[in-house]
Backbone bond lengths (Angstrom), bond angles and torsions (degrees), N, CA, C in turn:
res aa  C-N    CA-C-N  psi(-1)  N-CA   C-N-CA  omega(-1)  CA-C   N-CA-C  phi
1 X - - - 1.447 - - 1.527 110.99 -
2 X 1.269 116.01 -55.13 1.611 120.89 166.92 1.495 118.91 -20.17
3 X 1.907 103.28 -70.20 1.363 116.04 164.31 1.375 136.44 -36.14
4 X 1.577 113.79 -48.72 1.030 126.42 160.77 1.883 123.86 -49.38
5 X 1.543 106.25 -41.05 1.011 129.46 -174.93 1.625 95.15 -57.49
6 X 1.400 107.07 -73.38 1.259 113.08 -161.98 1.640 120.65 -75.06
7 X 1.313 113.01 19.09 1.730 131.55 169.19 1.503 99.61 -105.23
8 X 1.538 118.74 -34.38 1.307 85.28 -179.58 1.758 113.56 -95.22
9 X 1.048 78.05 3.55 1.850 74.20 170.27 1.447 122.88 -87.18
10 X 1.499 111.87 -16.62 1.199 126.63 176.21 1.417 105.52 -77.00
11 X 1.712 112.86 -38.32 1.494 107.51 -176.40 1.381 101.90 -77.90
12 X 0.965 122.23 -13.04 1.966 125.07 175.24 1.262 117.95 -74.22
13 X 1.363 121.14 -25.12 1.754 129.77 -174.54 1.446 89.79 -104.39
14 X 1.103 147.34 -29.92 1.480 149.74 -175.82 1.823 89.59 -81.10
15 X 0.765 124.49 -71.90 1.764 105.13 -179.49 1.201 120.98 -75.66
16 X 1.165 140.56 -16.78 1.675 132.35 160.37 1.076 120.31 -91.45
17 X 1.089 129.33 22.92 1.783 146.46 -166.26 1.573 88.10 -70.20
18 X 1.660 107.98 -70.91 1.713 109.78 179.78 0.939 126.66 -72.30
19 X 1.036 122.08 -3.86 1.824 139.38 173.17 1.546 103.52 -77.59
20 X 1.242 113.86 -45.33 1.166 99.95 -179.28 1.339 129.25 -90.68
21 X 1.909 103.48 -35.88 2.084 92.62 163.22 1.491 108.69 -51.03
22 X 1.329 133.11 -31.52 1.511 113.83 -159.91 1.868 91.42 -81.75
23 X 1.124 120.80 -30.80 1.858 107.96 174.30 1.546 97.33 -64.42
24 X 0.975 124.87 -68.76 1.661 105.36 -173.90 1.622 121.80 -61.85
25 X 1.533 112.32 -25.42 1.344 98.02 169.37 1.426 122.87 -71.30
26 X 1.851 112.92 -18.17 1.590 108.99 170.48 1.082 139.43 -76.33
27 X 1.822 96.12 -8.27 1.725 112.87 163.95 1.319 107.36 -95.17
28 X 1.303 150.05 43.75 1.280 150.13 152.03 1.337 102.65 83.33
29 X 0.960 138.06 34.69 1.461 144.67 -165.20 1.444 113.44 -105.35
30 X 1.791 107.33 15.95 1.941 98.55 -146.82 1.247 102.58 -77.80
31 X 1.087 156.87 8.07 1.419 170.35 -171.28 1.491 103.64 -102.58
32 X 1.209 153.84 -54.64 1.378 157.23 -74.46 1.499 83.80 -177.47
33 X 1.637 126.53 -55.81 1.637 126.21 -139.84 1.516 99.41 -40.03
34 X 1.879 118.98 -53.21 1.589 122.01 -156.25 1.593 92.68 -50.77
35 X 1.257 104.48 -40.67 1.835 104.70 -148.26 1.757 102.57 -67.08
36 X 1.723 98.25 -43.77 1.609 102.70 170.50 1.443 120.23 -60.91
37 X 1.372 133.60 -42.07 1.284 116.91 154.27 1.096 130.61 -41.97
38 X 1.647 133.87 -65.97 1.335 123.51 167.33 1.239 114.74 -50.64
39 X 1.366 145.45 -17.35 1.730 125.02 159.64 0.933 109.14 -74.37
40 X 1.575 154.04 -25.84 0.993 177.71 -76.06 1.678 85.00 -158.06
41 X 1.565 114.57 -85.87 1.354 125.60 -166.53 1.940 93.71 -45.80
42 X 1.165 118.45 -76.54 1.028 139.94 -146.88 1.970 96.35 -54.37
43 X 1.186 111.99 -38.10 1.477 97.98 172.64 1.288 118.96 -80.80
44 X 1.517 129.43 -25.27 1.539 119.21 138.63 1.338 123.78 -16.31
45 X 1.292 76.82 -75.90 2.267 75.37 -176.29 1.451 117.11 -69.64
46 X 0.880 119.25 -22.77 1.383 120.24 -177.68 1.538 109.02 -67.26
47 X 1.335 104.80 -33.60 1.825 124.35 -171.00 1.656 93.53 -75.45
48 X 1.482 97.35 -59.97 2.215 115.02 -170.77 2.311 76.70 -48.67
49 X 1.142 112.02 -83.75 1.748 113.60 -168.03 1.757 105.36 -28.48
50 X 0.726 142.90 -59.03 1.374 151.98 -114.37 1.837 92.95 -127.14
51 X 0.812 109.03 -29.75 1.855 105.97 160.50 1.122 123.17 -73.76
52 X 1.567 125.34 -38.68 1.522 143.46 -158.77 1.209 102.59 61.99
53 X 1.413 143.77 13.66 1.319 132.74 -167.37 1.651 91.33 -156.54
54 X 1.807 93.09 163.12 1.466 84.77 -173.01 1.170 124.00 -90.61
55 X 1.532 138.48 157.71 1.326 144.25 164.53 1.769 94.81 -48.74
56 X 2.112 106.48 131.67 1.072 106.26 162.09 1.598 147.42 -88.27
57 X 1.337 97.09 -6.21 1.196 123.69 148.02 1.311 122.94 -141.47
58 X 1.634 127.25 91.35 1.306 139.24 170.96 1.594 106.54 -41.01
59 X 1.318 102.99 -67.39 1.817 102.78 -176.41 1.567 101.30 -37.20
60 X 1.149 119.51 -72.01 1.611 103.12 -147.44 1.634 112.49 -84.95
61 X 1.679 113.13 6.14 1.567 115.51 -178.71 1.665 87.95 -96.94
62 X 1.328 121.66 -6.20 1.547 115.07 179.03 1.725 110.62 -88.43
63 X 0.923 105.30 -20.96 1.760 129.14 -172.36 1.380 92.19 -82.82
64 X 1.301 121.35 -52.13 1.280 126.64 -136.61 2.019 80.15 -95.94
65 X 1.017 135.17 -50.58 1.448 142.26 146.89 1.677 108.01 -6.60
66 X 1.235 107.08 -73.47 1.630 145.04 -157.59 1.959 87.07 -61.17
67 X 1.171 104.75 -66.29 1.491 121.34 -162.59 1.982 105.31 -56.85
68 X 1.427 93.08 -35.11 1.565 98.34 173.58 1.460 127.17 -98.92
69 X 1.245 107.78 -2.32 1.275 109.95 154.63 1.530 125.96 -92.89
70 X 1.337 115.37 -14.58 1.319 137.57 -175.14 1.798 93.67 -73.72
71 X 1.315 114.00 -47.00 1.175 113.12 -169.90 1.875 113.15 -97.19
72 X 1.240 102.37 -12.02 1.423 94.07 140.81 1.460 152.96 -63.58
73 X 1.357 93.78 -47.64 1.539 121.95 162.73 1.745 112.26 -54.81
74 X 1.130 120.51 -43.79 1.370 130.01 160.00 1.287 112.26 -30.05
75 X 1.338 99.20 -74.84 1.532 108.66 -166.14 1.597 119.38 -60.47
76 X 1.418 102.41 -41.41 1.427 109.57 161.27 1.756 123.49 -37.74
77 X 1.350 97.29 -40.28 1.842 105.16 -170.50 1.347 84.61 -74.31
78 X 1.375 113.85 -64.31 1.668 110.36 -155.24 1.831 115.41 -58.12
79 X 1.484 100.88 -9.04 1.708 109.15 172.32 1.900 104.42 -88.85
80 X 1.354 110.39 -30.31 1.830 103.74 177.08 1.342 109.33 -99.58
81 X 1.991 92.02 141.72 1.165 99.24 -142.69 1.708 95.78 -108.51
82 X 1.176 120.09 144.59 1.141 121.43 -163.99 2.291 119.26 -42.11
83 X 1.374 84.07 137.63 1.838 63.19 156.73 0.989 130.59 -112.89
84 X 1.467 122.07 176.92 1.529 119.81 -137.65 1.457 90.01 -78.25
85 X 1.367 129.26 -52.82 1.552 101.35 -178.76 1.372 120.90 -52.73
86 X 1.289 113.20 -33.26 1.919 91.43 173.93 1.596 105.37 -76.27
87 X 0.632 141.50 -11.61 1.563 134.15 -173.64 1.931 94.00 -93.49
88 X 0.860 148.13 -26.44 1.586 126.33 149.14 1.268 108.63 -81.09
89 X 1.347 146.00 -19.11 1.628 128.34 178.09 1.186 103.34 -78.04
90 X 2.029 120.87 -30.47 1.611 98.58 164.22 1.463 126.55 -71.84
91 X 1.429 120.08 -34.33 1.232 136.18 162.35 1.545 126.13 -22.59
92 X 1.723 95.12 -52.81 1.868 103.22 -177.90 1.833 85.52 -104.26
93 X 0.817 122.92 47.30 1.927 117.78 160.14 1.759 76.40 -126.64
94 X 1.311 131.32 -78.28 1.430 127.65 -155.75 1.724 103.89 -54.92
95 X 1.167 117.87 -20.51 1.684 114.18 175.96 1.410 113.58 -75.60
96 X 1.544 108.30 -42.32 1.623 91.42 168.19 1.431 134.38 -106.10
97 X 1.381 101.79 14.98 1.528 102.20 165.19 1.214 119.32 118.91
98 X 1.753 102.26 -53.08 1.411 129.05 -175.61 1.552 96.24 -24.47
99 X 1.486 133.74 -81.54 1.353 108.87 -144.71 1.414 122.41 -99.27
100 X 1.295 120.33 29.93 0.858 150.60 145.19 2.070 114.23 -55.42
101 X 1.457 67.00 -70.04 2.168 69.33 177.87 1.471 111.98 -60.50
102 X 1.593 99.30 -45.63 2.001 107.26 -172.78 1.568 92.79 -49.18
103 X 1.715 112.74 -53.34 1.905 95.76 -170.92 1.729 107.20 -65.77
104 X 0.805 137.02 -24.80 1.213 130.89 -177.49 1.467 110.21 -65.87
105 X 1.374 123.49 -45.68 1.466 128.68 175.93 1.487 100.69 -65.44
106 X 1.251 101.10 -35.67 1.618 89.50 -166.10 1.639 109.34 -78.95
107 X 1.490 120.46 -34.25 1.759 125.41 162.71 1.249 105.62 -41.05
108 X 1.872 132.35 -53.35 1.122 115.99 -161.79 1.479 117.27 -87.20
109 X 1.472 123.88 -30.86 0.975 118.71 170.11 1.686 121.57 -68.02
110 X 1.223 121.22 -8.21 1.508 128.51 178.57 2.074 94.76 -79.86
111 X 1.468 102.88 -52.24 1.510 93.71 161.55 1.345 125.80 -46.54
112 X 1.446 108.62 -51.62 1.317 85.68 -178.18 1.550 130.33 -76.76
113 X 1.155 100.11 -10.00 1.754 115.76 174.44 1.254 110.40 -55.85
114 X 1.515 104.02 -51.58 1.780 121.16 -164.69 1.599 95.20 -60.84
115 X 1.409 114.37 -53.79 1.921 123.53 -174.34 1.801 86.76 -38.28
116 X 1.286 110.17 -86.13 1.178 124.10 -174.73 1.575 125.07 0.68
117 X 1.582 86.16 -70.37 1.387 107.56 -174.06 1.701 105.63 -65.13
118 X 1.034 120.77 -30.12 1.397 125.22 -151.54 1.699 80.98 -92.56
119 X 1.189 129.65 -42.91 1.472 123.34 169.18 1.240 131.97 -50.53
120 X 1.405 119.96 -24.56 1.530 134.15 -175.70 1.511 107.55 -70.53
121 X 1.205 133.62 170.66 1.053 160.02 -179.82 1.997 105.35 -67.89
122 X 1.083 116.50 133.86 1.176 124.85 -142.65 1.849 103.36 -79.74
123 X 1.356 112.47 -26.17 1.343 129.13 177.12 1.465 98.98 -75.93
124 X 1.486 111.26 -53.40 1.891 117.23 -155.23 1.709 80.94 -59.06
125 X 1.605 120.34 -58.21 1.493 104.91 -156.04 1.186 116.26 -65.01
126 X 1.534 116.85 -14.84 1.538 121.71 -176.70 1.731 101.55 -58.04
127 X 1.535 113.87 -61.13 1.538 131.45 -177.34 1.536 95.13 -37.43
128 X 1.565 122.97 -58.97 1.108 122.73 -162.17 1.664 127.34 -59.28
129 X 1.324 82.80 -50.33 1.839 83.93 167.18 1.650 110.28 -91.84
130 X 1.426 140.60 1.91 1.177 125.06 144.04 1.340 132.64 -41.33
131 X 1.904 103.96 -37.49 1.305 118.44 -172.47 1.484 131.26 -118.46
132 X 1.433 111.01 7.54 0.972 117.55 151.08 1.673 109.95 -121.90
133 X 1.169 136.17 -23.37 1.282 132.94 -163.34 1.656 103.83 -84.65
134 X 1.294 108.55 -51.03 1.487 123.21 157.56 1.185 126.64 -52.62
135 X 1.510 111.31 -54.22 1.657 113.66 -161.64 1.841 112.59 91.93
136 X 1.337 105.75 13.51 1.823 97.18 -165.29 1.873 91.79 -101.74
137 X 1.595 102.26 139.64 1.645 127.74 -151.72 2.053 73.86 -90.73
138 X 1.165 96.57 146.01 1.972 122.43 174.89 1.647 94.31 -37.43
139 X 0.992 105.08 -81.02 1.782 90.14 -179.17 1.684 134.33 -41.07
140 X 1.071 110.69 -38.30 1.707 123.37 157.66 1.799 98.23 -53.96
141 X 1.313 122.38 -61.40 1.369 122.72 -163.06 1.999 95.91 -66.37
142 X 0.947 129.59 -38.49 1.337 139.97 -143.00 1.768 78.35 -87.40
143 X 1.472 118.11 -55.22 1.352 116.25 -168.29 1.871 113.86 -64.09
144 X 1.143 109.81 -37.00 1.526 123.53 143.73 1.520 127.97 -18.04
145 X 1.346 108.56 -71.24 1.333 121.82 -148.65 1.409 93.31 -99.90
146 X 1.207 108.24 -33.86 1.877 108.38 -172.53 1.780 99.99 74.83
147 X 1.395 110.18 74.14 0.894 133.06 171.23 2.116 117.29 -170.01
148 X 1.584 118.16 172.58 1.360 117.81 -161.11 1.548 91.52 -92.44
149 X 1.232 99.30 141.11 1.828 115.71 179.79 1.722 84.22 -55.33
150 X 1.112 156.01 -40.01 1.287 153.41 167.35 1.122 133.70 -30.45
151 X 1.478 98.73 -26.02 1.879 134.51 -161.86 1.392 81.80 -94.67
152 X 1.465 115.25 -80.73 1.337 120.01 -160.09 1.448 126.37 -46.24
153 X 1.571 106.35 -31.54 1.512 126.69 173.76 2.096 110.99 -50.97
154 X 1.205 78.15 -51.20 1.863 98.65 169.76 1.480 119.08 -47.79
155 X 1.634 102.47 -47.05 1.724 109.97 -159.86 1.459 82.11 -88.47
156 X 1.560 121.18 -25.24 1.793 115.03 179.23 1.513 100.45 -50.33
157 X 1.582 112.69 -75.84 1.578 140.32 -162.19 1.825 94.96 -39.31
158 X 1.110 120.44 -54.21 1.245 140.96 -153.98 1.182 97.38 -80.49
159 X 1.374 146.46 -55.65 1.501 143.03 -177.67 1.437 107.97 -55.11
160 X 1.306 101.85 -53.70 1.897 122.16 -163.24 1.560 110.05 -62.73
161 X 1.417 101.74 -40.30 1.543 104.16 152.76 1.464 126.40 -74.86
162 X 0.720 139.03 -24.62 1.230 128.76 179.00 1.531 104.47 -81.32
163 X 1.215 113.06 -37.86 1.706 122.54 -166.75 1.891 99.08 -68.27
164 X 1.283 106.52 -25.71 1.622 118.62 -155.80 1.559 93.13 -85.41
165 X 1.684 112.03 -58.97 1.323 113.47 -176.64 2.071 111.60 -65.37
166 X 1.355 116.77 -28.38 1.394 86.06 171.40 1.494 114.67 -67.85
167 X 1.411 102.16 -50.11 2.110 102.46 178.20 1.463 96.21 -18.69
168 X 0.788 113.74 -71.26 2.085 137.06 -160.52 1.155 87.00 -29.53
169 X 1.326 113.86 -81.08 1.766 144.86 -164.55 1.692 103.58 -58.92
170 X 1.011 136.64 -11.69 1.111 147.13 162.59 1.631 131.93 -87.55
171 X 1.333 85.44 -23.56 1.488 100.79 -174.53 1.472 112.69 -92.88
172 X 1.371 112.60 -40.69 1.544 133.94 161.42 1.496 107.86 -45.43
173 X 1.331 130.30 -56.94 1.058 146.65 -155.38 1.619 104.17 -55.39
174 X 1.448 126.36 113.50 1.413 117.31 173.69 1.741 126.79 -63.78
């Protein structure tokens, strides 16, 4: 039973591996994410060791792991305090404006992305944020949906165009 135990936990860190850098890379973590996964893994097992029995749901005590270290790591940034070279490279960005406008382009075009997406076909957008919002590779998504990683490649091709040609059509637009 042990054995058993400890294959499916292996098959559990083998498929949320990218699931989980992309949760820590969406909390600003992109530097850090590898290292937070392996603590991530490692208090799993330590938890699966230290029970003698198995975790009854591994997935979501690994999430639930993931989510509190995510918000540890947070707090850590928000306690270090800038250094002085980044505190004048933000300084001369806020003096001339520049990123100010870049976030503004970048707010509206994320609107218009979001319209987009929310316009597509209800499966294609599913694929879409499976695979970028998640991080999960066509076969993970395909095993999902109950459909051929072939399928999913399609609802990929098919979103990305459509998402690409409004940008376009948006951008043109006076």
């Amino acid at each position: 039973m042990a054995e058993q135990a400890r294959r499916g936990l292996a098959r559990i860190i083998a498929e949320q591996g990218p699931v989980l850098r992309g949760f820590f890379a969406r909390r600003g973590a992109h530097e850090d994410a590898e290292d937070l996964v392996q603590e991530t893994w490692l208090r799993l097992l330590r938890a699966h060791h230290d029970r003698g029995e198995g975790i009854a749901n591994p997935e979501a005590y690994l999430f639930t792991v993931a989510l509190n270290l995510a918000r540890e790591q947070a707090a850590r940034r928000r306690q270090t305090p800038l250094r002085l070279d980044e505190l004048q490279s933000l300084a001369a960005q806020l003096a001339s404006g520049e990123c100010l406008v870049d976030a503004a382009e970048r707010a509206q075009r994320q609107r218009r992305l979001q319209a987009q997406l929310a316009s597509l076909p209800e499966r294609t957008r599913a694929v879409l944020v499976m695979q970028y919002r998640d991080g999960l590779s066509y076969r993970q998504i395909a095993e999902r949906m109950g459909v051929s990683p072939h399928m999913v490649k399609k609802h990929v091709v098919r979103g990305l165009a459509a998402c690409r040609l409004a940008l376009a059509e948006a951008e043109v637009e006076p």
